[in-house]
ZAFI-820407 format. One record per atom (N, C-alpha, C, O): x, y, z. Coordinates in steps of 0.001 Angstrom, whole numbers, plus 500000, padded with zeros to 6 digits. Example, Ala and Ser with C-alpha at 12.3 -4.5 7.8 and 13.67 -1.06 7.14 Angstrom:
<vexzas>
513190494310507800
512300495500507800
513200496700507800
514236496681508465
512850497750507080
513670498940507140
512900500030507870
513409501138508039
</vexzas>
This chain:
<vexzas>
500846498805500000
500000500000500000
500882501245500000
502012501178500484
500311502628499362
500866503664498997
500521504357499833
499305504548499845
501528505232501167
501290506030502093
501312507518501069
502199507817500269
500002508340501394
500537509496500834
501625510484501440
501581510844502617
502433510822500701
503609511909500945
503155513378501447
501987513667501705
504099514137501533
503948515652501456
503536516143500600
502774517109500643
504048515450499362
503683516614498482
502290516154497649
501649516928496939
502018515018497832
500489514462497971
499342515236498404
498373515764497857
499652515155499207
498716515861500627
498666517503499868
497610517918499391
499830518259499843
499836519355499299
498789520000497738
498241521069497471
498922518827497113
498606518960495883
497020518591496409
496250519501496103
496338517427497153
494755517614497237
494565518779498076
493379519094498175
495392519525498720
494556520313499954
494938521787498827
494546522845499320
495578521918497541
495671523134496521
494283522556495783
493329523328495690
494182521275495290
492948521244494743
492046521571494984
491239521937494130
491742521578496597
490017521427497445
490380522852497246
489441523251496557
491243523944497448
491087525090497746
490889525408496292
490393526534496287
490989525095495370
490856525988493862
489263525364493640
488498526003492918
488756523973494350
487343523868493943
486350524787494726
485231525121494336
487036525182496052
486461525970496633
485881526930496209
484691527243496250
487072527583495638
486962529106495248
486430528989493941
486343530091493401
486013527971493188
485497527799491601
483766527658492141
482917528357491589
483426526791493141
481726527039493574
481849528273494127
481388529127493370
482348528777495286
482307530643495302
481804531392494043
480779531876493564
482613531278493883
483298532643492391
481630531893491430
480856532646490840
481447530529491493
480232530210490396
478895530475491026
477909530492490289
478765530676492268
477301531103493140
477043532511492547
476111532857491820
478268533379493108
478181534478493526
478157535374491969
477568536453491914
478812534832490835
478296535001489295
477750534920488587
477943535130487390
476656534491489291
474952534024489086
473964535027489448
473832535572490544
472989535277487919
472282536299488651
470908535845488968
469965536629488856
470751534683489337
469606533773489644
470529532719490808
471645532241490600
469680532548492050
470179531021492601
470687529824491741
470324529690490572
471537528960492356
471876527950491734
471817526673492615
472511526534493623
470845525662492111
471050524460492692
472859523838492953
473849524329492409
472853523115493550
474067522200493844
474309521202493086
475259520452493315
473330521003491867
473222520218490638
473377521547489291
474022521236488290
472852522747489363
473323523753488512
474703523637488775
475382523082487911
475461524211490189
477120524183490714
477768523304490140
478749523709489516
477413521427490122
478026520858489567
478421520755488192
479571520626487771
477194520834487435
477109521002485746
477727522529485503
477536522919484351
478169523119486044
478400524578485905
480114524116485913
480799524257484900
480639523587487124
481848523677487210
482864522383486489
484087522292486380
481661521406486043
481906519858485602
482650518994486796
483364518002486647
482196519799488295
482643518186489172
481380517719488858
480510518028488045
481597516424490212
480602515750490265
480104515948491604
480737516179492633
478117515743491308
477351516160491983
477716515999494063
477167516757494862
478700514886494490
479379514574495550
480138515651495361
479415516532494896
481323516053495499
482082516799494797
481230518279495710
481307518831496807
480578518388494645
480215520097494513
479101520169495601
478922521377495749
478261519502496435
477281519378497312
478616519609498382
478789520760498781
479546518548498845
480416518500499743
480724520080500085
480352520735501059
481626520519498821
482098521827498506
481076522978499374
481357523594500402
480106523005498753
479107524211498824
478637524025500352
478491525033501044
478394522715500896
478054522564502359
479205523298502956
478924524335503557
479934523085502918
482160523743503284
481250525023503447
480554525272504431
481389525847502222
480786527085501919
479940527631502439
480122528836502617
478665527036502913
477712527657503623
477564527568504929
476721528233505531
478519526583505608
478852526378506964
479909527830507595
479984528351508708
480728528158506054
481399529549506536
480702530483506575
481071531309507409
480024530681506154
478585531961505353
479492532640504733
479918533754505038
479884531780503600
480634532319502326
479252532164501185
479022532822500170
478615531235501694
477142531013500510
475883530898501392
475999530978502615
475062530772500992
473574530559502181
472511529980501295
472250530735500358
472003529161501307
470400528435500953
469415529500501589
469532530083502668
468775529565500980
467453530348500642
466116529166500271
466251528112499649
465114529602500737
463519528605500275
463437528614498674
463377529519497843
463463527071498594
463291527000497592
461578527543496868
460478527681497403
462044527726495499
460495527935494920
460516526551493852
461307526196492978
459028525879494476
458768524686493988
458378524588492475
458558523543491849
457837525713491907
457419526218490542
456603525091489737
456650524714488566
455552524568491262
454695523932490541
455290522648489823
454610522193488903
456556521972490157
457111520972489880
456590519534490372
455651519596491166
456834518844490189
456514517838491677
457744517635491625
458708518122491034
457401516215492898
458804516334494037
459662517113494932
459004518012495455
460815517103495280
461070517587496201
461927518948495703
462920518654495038
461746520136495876
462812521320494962
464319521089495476
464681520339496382
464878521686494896
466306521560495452
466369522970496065
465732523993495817
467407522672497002
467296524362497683
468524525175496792
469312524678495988
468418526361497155
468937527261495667
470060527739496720
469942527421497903
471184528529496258
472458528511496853
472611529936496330
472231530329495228
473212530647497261
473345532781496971
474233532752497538
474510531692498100
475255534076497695
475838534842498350
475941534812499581
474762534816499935
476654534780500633
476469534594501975
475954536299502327
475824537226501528
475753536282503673
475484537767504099
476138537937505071
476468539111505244
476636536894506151
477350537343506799
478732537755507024
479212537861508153
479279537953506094
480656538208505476
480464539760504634
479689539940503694
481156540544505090
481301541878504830
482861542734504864
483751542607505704
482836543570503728
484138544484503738
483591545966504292
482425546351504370
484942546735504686
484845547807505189
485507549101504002
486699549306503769
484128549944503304
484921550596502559
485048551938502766
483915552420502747
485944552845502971
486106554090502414
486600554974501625
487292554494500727
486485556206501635
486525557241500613
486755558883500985
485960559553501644
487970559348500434
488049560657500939
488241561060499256
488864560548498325
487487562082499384
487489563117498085
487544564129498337
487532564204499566
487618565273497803
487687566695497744
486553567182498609
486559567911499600
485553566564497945
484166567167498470
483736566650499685
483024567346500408
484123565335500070
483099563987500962
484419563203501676
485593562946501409
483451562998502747
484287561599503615
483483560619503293
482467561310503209
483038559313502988
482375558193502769
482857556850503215
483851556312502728
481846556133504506
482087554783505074
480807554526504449
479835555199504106
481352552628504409
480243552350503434
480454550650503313
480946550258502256
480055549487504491
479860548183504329
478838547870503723
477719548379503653
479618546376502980
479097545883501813
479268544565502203
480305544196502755
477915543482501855
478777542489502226
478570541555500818
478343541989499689
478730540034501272
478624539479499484
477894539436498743
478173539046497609
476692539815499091
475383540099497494
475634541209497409
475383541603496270
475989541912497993
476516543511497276
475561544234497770
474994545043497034
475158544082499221
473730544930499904
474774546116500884
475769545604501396
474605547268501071
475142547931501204
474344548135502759
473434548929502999
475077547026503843
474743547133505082
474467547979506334
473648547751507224
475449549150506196
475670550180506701
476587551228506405
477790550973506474
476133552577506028
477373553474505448
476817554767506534
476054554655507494
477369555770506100
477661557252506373
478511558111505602
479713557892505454
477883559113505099
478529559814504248
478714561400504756
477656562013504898
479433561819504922
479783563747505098
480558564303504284
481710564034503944
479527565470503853
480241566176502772
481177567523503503
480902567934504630
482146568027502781
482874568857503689
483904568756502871
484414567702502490
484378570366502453
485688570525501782
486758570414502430
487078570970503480
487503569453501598
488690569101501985
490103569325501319
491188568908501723
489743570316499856
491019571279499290
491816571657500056
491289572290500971
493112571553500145
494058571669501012
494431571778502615
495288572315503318
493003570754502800
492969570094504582
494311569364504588
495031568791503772
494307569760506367
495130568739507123
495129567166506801
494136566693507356
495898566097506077
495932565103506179
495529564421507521
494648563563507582
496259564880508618
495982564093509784
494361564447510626
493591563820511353
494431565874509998
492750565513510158
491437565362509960
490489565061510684
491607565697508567
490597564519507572
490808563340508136
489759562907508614
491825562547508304
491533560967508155
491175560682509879
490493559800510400
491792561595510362
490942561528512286
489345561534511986
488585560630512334
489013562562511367
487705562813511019
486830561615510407
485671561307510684
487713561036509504
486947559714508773
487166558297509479
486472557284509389
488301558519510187
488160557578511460
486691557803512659
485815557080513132
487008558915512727
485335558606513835
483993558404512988
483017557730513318
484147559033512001
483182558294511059
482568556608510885
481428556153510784
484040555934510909
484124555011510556
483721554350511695
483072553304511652
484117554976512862
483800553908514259
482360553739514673
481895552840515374
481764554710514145
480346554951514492
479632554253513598
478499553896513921
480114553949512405
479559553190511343
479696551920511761
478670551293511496
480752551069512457
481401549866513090
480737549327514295
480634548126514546
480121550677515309
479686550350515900
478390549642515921
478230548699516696
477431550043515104
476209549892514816
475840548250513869
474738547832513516
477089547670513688
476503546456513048
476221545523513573
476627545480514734
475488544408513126
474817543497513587
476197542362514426
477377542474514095
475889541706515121
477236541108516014
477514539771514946
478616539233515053
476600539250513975
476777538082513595
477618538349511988
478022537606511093
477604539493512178
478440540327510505
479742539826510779
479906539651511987
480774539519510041
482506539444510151
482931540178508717
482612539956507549
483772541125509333
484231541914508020
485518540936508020
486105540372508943
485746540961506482
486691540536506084
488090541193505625
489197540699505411
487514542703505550
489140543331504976
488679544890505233
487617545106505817
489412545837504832
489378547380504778
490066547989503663
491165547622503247
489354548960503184
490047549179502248
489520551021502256
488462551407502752
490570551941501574
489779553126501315
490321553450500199
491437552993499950
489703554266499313
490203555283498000
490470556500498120
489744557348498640
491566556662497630
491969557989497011
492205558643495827
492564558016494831
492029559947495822
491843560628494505
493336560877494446
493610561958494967
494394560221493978
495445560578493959
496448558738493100
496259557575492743
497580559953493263
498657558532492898
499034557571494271
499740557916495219
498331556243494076
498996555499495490
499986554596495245
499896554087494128
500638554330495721
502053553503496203
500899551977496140
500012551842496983
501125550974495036
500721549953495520
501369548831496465
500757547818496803
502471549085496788
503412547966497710
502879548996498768
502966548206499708
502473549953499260
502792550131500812
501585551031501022
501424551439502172
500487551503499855
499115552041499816
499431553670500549
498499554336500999
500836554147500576
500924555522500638
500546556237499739
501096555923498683
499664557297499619
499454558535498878
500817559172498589
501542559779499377
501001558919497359
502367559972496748
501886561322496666
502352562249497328
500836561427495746
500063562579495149
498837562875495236
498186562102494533
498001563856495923
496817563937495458
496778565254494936
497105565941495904
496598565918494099
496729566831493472
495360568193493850
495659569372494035
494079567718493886
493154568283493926
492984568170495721
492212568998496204
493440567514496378
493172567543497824
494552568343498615
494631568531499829
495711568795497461
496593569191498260
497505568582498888
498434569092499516
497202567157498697
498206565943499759
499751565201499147
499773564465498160
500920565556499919
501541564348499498
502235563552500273
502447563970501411
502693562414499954
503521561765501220
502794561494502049
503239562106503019
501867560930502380
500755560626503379
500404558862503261
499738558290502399
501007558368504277
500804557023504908
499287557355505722
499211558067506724
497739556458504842
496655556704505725
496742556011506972
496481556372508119
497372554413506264
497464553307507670
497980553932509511
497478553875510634
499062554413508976
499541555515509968
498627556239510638
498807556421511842
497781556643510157
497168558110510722
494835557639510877
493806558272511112
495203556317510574
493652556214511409
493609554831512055
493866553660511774
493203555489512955
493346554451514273
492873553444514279
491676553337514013
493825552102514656
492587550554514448
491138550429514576
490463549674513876
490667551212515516
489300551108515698
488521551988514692
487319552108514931
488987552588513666
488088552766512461
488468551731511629
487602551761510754
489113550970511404
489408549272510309
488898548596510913
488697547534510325
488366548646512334
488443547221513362
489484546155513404
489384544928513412
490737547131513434
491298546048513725
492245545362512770
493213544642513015
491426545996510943
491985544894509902
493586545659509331
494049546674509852
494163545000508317
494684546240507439
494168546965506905
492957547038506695
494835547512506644
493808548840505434
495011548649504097
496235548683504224
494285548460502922
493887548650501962
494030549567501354
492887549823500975
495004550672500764
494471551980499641
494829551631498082
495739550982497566
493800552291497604
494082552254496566
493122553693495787
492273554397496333
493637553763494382
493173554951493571
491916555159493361
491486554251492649
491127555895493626
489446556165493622
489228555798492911
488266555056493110
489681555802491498
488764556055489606
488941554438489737
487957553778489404
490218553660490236
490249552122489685
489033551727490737
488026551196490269
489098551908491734
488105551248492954
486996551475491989
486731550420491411
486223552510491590
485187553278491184
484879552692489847
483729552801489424
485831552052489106
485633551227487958
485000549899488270
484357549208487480
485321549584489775
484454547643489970
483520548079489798
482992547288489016
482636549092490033
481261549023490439
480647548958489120
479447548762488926
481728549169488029
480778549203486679
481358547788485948
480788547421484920
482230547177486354
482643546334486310
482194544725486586
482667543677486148
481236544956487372
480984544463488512
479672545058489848
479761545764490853
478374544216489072
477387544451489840
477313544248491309
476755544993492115
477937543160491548
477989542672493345
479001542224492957
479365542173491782
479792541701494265
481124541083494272
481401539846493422
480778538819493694
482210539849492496
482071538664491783
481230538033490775
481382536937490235
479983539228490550
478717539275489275
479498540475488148
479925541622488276
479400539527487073
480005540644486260
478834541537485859
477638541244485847
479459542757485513
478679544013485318
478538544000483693
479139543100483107
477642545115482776
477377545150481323
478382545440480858
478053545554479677
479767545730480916
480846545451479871
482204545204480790
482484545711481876
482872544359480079
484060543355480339
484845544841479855
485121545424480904
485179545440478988
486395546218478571
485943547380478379
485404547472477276
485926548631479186
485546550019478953
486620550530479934
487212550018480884
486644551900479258
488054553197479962
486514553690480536
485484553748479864
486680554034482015
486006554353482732
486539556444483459
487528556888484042
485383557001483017
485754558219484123
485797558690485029
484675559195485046
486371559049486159
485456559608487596
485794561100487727
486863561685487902
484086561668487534
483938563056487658
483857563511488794
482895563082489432
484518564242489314
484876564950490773
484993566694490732
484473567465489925
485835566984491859
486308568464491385
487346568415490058
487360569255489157
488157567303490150
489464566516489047
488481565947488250
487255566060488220
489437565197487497
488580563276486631
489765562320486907
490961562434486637
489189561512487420
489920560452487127
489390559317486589
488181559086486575
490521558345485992
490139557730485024
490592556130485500
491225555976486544
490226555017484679
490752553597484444
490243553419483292
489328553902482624
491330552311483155
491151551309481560
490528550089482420
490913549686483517
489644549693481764
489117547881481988
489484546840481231
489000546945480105
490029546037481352
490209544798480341
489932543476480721
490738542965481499
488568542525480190
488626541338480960
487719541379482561
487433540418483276
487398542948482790
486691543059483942
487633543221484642
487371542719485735
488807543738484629
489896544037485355
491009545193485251
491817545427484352
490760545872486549
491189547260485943
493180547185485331
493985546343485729
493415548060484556
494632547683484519
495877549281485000
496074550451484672
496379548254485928
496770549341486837
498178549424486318
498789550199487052
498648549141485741
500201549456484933
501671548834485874
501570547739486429
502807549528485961
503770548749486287
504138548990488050
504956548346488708
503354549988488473
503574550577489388
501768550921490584
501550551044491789
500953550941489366
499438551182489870
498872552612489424
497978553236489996
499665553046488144
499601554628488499
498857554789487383
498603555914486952
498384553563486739
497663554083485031
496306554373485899
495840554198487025
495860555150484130
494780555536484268
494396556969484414
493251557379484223
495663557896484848
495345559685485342
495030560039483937
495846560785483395
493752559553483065
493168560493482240
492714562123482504
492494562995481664
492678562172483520
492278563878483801
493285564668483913
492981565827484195
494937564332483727
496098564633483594
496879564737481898
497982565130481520
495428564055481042
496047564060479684
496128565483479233
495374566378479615
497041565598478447
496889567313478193
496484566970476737
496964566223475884
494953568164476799
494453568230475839
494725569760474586
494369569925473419
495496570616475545
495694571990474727
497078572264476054
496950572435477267
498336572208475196
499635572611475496
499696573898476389
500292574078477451
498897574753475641
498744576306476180
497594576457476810
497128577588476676
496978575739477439
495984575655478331
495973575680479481
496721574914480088
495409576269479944
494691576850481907
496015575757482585
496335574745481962
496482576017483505
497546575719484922
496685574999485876
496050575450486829
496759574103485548
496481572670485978
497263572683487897
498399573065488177
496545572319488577
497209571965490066
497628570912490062
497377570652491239
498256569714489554
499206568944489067
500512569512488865
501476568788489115
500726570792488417
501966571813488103
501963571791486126
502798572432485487
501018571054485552
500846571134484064
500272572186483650
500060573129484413
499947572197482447
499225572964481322
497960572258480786
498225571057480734
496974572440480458
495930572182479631
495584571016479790
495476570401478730
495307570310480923
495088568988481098
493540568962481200
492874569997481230
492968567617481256
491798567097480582
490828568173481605
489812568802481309
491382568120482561
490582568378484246
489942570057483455
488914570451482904
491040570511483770
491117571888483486
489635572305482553
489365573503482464
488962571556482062
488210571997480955
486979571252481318
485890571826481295
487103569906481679
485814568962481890
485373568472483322
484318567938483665
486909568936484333
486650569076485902
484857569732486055
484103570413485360
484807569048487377
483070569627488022
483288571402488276
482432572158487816
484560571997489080
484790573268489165
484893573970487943
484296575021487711
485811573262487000
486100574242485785
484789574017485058
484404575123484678
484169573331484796
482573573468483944
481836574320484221
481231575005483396
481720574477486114
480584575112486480
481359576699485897
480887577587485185
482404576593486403
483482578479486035
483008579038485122
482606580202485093
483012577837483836
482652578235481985
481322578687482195
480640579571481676
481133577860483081
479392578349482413
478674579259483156
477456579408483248
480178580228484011
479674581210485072
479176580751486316
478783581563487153
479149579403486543
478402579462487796
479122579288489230
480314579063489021
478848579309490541
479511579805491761
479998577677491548
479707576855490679
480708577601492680
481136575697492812
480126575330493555
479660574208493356
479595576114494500
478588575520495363
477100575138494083
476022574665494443
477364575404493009
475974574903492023
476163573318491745
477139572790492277
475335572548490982
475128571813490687
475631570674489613
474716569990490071
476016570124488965
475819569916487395
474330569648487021
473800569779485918
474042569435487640
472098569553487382
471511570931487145
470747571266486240
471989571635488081
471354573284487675
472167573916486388
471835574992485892
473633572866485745
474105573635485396
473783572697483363
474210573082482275
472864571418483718
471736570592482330
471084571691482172
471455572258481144
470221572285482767
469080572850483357
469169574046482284
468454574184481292
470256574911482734
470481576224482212
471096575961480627
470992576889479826
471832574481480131
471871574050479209
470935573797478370
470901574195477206
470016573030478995
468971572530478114
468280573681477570
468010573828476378
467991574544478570
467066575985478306
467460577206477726
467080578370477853
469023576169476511
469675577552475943
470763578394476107
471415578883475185
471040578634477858
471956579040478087
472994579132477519
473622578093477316
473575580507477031
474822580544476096
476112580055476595
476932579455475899
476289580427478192
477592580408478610
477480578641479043
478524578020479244
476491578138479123
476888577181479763
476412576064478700
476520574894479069
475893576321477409
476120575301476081
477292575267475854
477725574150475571
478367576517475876
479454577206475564
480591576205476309
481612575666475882
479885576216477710
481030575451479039
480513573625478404
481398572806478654
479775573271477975
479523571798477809
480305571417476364
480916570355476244
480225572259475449
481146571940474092
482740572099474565
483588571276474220
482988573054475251
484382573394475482
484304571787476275
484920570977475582
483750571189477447
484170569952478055
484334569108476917
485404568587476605
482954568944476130
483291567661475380
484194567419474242
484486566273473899
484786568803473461
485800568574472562
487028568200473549
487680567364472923
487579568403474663
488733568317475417
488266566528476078
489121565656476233
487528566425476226
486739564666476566
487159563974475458
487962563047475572
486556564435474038
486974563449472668
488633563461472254
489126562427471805
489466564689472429
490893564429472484
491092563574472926
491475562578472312
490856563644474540
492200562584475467
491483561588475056
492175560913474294
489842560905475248
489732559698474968
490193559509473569
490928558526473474
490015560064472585
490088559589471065
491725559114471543
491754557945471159
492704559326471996
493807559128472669
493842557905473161
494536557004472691
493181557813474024
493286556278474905
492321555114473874
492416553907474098
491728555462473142
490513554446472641
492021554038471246
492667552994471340
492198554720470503
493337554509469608
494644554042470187
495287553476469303
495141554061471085
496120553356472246
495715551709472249
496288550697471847
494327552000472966
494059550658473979
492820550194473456
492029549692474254
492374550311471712
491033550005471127
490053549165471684
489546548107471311
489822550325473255
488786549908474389
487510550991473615
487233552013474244
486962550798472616
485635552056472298
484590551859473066
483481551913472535
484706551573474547
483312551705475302
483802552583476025
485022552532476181
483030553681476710
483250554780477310
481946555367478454
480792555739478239
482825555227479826
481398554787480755
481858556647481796
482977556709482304
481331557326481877
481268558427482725
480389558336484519
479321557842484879
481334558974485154
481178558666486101
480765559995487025
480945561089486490
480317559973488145
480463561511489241
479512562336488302
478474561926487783
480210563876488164
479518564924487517
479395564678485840
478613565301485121
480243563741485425
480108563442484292
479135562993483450
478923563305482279
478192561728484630
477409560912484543
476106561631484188
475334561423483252
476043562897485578
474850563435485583
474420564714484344
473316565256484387
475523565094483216
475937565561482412
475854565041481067
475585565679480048
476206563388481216
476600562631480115
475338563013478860
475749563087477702
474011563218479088
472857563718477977
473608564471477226
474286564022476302
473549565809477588
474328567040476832
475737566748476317
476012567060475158
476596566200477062
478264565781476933
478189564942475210
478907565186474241
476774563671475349
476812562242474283
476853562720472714
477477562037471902
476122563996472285
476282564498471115
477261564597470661
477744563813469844
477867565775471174
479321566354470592
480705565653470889
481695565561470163
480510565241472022
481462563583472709
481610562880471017
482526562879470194
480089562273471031
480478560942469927
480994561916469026
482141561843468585
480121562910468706
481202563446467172
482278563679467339
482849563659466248
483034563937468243
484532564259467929
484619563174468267
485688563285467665
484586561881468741
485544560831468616
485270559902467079
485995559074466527
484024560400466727
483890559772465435
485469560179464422
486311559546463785
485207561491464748
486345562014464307
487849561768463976
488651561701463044
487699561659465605
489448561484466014
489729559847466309
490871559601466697
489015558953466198
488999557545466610
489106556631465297
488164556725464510
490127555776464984
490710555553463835
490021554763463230
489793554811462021
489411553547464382
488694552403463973
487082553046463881
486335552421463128
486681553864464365
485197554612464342
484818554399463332
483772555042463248
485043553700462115
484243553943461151
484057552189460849
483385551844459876
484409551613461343
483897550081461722
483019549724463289
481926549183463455
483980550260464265
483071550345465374
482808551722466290
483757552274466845
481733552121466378
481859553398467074
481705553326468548
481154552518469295
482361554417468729
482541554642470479
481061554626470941
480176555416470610
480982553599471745
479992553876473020
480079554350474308
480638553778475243
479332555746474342
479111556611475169
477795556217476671
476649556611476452
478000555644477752
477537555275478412
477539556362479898
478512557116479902
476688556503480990
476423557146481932
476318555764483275
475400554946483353
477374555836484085
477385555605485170
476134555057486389
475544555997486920
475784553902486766
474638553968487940
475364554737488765
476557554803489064
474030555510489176
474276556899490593
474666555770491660
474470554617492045
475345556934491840
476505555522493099
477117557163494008
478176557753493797
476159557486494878
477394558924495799
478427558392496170
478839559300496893
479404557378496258
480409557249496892
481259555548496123
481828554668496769
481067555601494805
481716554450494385
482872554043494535
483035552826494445
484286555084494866
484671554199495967
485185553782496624
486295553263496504
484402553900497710
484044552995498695
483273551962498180
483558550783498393
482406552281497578
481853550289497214
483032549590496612
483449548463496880
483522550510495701
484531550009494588
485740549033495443
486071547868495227
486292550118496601
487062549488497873
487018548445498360
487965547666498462
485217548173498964
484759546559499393
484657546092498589
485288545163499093
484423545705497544
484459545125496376
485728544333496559
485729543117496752
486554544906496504
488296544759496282
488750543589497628
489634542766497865
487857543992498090
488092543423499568
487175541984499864
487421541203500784
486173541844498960
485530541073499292
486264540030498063
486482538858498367
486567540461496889
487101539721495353
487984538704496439
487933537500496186
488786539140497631
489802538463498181
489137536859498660
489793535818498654
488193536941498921
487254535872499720
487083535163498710
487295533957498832
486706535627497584
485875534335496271
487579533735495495
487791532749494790
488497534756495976
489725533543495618
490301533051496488
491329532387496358
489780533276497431
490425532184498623
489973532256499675
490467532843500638
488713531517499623
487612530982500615
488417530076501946
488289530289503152
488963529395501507
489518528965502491
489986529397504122
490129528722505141
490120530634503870
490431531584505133
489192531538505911
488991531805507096
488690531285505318
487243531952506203
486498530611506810
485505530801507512
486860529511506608
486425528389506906
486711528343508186
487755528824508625
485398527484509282
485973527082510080
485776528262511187
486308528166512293
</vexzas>
């Protein structure tokens, strides 16, 4: 008889963990329940196999059975298999405008948040994030005792350090050199690591990606996030692509006119400068405390200066993208923040100049898409990130 070895043993206990995470990742990518006979035919184990598995799974509340609906069948239904609920990430968000806490757990139900708005243009680092620490504790405090967060994570509008999640740059908040981990206290993470990463990529899962691990309506789109700045990501595959360092993506840094407006980056004529939430409302005369809604409004109804401020955005929009779409022949194009709520007026003159300037446009044309209203994507975008960790490696949580 054959005693198994080390590296025996090693190789079934890598298997059970990759079948693990293959019924995970196949529940939770379902936008209907799935029997434990769907799981099996889905993943091609066998029906032992994938029942075993998914019991594993729902004993962690990585998955949960729900009442079945009999649908008028006979016999006995099979019970249907979802998302667990008691498993949750911790997300936040500091922007220019907003502090945003915001748990999520694995169907993507947005358990408990808090949001405060409050300018934060050239605030104190250490006390904004004091500030979004008590935020956060009060948000922590209030959850249910049977919840287990699984990770922390927050976004920033800036360049982050992906080995060590320091803020190099934030340009529009004034910040540099800023370690957040440092400066908010365990009891706003509870405890976990924290997590940073770049707002626009976080802010891309959510379009990416309906709930944790459900893919969203397009696999490959350059995504925008409209703020006081823009920031941007490329998608490929449903996966943002963060470059050699984490730093792709500063579309609101493309310079669209050489001799253009002085950019707070230390540039010239960059994308911001022209299609930013501040510089739009400027064009079109209006104070920052307005709207982009009041500022459709005065569009739709004619307004000279501010038809005037929406063409000036969208020819400087069709540059840099006609730019990135001819680069990275991603022609889906999803707007985000003030952009989103804009995107009507922006979609005309947008598509025409990229018809224009976009090489392949005359085989496939750019699609111009508007963002689900999301005040604080992210932070979802964040838990998201945090929860993706669980559906590849369930195993942690077992037990």
């Amino acid at each position: 008889m054959t005693v198994p070895g080390p590296q025996t043993s090693a190789r079934q206990s890598s298997l059970r963990a990759r079948n693990l995470a293959l019924v995970a990742r196949t529940v939770c990518a379902s936008a209907r329940p799935l029997s434990r006979a769907d799981v099996a035919a889905a993943t091609s184990m066998t029906r032992t196999t994938a029942t075993r598995l998914a019991d594993e799974l729902v004993a962690a509340g990585v998955l949960a059975e729900i009442e079945p609906d009999g649908g008028g069948r006979r016999g006995r239904p099979a019970t249907p298999l979802v998302p667990g609920s008691r498993l949750a990430a911790l997300g936040l968000q500091v922007n220019a405008g907003f502090l945003a806490v915001r748990v999520i757990d694995l169907r993507g139900r947005v358990v408990a948040e808090s949001l405060e708005y409050a300018d934060l243009v050239g605030s104190d680092p250490a006390r904004a994030l004091a500030r979004l620490g008590t935020l956060a504790a009060r948000v922590l405090g209030g959850l249910p005792g049977e919840l287990r967060l699984v990770g922390a994570g927050l976004a920033l509008p800036g360049i982050v350090a992906a080995a060590d999640g320091a803020l190099l740059r934030a340009p529009n908040l004034g910040w540099s050199g800023v370690r957040p981990a440092d400066l908010l206290a365990p009891a706003a993470v509870a405890g976990l690591p924290l997590r940073a990463g770049n707002e626009a990529n976080l802010a891309a899962r959510t379009v990416a990606e309906v709930a944790p691990g459900r893919p969203g309506p397009f696999a490959d789109f350059v995504y925008l996030s409209g703020e006081i700045g823009i920031g941007g990501a490329a998608v490929v595959g449903g996966a943002v692509m963060a470059g050699q360092h984490g730093w792709a993506g500063e579309i609101g840094h493309v310079c669209v006119d050489p001799a253009g407006p002085a950019c707070r980056c230390g540039s010239t004529g960059c994308l911001e400068t022209y299609a930013g939430r501040d510089a739009l409302l400027a064009a079109a005369g209006l104070p920052p405390a307005s709207t982009p809604a009041h500022l459709a409004e005065l569009a739709a109804a004619g307004d000279a200066r501010a038809r005037a401020a929406v063409t000036a955005a969208a020819h400087a929009l069709g540059v840099a993208l006609a730019g990135v779409i001819n680069v990275l022949d991603i022609p889906t194009v999803v707007l985000g923040g003030h952009l989103a709520q804009v995107a009507d007026l922006l979609r005309p003159e947008l598509a025409a100049r990229l018809r224009a300037r976009v090489l392949s446009a005359r085989w496939t044309a750019p699609a111009i898409h508007a963002a689900p209203d999301n005040s604080a994507p992210g932070a979802t975008g964040a838990a998201y990130h945090e929860l993706a960790a669980v559906l590849a490696d369930p195993v942690r949580w077992l037990g």
